[in-house]
C-alpha positions as CSV (number, residue, x, y, z in Angstrom):
1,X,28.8,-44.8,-163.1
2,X,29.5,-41.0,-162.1
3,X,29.0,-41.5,-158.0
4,X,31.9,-44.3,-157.5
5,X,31.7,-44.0,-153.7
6,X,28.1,-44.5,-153.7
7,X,27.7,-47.8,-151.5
8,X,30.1,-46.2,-149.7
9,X,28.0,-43.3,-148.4
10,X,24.6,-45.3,-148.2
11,X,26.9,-47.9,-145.5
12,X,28.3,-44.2,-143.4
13,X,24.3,-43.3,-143.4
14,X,23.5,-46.1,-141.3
15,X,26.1,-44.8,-138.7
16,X,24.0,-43.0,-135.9
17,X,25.1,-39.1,-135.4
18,X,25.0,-40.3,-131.2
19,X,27.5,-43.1,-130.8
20,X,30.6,-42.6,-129.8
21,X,33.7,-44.7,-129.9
22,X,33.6,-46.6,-126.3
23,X,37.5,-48.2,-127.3
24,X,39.4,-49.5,-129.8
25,X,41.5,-52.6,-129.9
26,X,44.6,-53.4,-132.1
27,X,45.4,-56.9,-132.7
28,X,48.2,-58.9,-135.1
29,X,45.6,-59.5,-138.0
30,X,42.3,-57.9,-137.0
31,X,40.9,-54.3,-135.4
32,X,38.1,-53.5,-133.3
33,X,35.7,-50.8,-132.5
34,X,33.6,-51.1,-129.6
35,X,31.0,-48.1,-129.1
36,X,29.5,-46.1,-126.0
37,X,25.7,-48.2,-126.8
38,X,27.4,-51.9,-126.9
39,X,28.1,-51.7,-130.9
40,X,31.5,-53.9,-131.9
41,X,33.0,-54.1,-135.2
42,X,35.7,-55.6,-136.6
43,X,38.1,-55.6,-140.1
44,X,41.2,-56.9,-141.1
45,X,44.4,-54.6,-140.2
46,X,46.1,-53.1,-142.9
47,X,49.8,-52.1,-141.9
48,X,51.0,-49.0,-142.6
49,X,53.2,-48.6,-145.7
50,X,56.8,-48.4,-145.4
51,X,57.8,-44.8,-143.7
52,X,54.4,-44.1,-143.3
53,X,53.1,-43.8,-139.8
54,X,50.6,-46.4,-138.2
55,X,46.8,-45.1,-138.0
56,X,46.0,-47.6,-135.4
57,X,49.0,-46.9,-132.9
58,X,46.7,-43.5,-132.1
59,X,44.1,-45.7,-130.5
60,X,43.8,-43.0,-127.5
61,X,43.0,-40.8,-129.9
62,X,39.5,-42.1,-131.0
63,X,38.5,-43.2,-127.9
64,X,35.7,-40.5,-126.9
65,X,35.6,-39.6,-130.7
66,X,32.1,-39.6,-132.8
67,X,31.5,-43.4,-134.2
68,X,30.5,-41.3,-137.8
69,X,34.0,-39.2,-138.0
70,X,35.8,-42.3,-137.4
71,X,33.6,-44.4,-139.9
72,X,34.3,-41.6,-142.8
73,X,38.0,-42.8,-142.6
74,X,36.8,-45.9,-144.8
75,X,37.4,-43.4,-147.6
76,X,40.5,-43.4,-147.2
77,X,43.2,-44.2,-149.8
78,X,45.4,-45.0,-146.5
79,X,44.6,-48.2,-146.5
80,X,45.5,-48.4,-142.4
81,X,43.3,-45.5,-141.9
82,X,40.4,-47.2,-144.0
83,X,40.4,-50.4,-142.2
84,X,40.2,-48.5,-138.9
85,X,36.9,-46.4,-140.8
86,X,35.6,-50.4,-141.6
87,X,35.9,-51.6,-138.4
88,X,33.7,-48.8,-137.1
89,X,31.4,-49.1,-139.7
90,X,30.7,-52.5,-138.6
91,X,30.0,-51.6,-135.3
92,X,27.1,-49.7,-136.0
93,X,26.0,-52.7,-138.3
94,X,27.6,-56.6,-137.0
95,X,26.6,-56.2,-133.5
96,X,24.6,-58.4,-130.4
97,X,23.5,-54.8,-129.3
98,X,21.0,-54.8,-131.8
99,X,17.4,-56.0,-129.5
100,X,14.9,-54.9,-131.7
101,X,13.8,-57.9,-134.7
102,X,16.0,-57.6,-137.1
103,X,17.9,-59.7,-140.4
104,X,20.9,-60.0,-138.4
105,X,19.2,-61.7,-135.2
106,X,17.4,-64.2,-137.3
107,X,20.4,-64.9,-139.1
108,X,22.6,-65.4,-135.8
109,X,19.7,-68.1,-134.5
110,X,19.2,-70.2,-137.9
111,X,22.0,-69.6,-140.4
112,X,25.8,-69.2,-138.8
113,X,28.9,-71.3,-139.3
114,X,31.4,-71.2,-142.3
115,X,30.3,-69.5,-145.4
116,X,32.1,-72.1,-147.9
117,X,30.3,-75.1,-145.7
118,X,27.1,-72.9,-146.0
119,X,26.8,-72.2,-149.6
120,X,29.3,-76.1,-150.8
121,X,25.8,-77.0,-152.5
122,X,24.9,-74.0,-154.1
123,X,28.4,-74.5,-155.8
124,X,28.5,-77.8,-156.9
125,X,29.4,-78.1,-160.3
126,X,29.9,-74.3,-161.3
127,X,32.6,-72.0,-162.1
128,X,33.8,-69.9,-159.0
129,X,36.0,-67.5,-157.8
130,X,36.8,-66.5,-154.7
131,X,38.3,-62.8,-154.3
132,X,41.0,-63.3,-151.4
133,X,42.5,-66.1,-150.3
134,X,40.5,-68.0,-147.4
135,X,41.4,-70.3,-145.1
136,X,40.0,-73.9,-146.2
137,X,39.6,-73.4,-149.7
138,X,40.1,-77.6,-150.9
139,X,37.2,-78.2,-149.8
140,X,35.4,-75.8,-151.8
141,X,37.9,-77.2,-155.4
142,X,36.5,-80.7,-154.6
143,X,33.0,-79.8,-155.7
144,X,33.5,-76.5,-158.3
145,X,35.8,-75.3,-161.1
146,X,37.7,-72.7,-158.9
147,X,39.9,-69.6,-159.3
148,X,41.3,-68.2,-156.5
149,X,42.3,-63.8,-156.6
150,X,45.0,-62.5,-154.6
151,X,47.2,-58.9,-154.6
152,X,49.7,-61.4,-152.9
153,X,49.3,-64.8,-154.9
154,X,49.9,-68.3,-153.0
155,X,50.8,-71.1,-155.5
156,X,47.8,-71.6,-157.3
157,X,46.4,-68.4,-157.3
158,X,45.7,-65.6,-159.8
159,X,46.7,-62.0,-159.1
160,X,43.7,-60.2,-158.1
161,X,44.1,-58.0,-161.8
162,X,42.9,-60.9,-163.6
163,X,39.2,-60.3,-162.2
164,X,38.8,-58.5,-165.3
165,X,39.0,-61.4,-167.5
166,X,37.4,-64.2,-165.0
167,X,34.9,-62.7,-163.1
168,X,32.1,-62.0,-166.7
169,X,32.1,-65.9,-166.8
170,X,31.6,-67.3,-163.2
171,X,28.3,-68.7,-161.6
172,X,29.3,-67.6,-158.7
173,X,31.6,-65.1,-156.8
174,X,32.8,-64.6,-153.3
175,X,34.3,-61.3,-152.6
176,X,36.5,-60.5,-149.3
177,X,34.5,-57.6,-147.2
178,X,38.1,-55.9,-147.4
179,X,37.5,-55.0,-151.0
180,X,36.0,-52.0,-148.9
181,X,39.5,-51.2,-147.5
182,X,41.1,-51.3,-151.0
183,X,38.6,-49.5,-153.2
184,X,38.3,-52.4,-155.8
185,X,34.5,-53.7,-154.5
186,X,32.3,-51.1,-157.0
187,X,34.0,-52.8,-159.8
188,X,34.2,-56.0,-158.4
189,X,30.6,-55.9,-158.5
190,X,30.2,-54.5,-161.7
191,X,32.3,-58.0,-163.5
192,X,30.1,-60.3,-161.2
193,X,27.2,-58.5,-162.4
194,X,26.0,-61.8,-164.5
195,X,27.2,-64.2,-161.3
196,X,25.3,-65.0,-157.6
197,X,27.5,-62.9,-155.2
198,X,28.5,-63.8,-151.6
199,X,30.6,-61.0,-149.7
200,X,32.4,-63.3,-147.0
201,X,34.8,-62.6,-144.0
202,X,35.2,-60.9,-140.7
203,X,35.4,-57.4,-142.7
204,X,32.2,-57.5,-144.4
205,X,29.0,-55.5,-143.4
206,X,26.3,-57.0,-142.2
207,X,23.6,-54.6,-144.1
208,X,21.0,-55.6,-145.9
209,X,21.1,-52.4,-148.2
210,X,23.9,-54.4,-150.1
211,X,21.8,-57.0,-151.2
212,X,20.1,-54.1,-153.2
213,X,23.5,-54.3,-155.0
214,X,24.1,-57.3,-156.5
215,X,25.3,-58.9,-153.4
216,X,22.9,-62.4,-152.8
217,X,24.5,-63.2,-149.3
218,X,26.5,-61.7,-146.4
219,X,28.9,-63.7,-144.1
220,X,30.6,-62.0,-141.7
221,X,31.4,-62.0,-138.0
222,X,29.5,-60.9,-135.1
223,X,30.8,-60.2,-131.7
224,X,29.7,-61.9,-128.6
225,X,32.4,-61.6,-126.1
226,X,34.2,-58.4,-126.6
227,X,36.3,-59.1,-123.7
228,X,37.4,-62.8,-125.0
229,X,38.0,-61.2,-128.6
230,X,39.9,-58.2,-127.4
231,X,42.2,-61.2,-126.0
232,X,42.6,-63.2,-129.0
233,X,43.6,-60.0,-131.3
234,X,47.1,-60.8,-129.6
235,X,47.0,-64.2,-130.7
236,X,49.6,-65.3,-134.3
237,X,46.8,-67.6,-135.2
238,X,44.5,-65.6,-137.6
239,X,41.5,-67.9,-137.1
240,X,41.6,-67.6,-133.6
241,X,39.0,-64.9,-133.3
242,X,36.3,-67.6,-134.3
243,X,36.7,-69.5,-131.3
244,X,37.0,-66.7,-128.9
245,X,34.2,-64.3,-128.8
246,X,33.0,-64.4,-132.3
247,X,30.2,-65.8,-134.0
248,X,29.8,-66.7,-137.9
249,X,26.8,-66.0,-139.3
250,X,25.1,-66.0,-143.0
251,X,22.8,-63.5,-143.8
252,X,21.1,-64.1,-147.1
253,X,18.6,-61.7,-149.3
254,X,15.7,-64.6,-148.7
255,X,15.9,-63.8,-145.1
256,X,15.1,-60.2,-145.5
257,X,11.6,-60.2,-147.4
């Protein structure tokens, strides 16, 4: 494949030209974007690496700023710069400010809650692998043959380079949406190209152009309380952003024909 950024630019084309970054909050675990026409997005924050200075610590500085310019930074190969770009890519895409009909509104009325509870049946029995380490994951290895890929391995784990050699023989895959951040979701779809996909986590955007992809399903987070969620960012607990102003949600291919 020549174009390697490809899904990368079809995702910055659904960022309108007029939207502008409204502000921009930095949390412990998680960022988000909130724009001038009631758009929120959110992604996991990636520190800064050792001597390098922190992207997100120039918040005032995007505030005012074109939601696009600040969405292009998902290119990034600063990973702290990129999550920034994700989080306002997802505000043009994981938002409540979307009133017209849409895959996202029927999917916030009949399909939310947590992805691994959603999909436990469709996984009964198979081979799976889940790309990043979730939160909850037992339940998931009582029902499924499971490998678990990590860049920072808990006991139990494979390191995330052994996709190469798992992911060709799995029924089914769950990739973290912050395969964006680090560059590795192009080839991460390319191994799972024989497996169902399901993109899961706060990071992940909700658009259904991915499902033309490879991707089957996308779980992700949608804000509905920006002033409850801008709190919990200050909160230790990484889960606590479920139960303060966000919403999980399930948006499968089925749902979009």
């Amino acid at each position: 494949m020549s174009n390697r950024w490809f899904l990368y630019d079809a995702l910055l084309d659904s960022v309108p030209d007029t939207a502008l970054v409204k502000s921009f909050t930095c949390g412990k675990h998680w960022l988000m974007v909130e724009t001038d026409s009631g758009g929120i997005g959110m992604a996991q924050y990636f520190p800064p690496a050792p001597g390098a200075s922190d992207s997100a610590q120039s918040c005032h500085d995007m505030v005012g700023q074109p939601l696009r310019r600040i969405a292009e930074k998902i290119k990034s190969w600063d990973f702290n710069a990129a999550s920034i770009g994700l989080a306002a890519l997802n505000a043009a895409n994981n938002t409540l400010a979307l009133v017209e009909p849409s895959p996202l509104r029927t999917a916030l009325d009949n399909r939310h809650g947590d992805a691994f509870d959603f999909f436990l049946s469709e996984a009964k029995g198979k081979k799976v692998t889940v790309v990043g380490h979730f939160p909850g994951l037992g339940r998931l290895r009582q029902h499924c043959e499971l490998s678990i890929l990590e860049r920072q391995p808990q006991p139990g784990d494979l390191p995330d380079t052994a996709a190469e050699y798992i992911l060709p023989q799995q029924d089914l895959v769950f990739i973290t949406g912050t395969t964006f951040i680090n560059k590795t979701i192009t080839r991460l779809l390319e191994l799972s190209a024989n497996a169902k996909v399901y993109m899961v986590g706060p990071s992940t955007p909700m658009n259904p152009l991915l499902f033309s992809h490879g991707v089957r399903s996308l779980s992700g987070l949608v804000v509905v309380d920006a002033e409850k969620m801008s709190a919990s960012l200050k909160n230790d607990n990484c889960e606590a952003i479920f139960g303060h102003g966000g919403q999980k949600v399930n948006m499968v291919a089925e749902s979009c024909h």
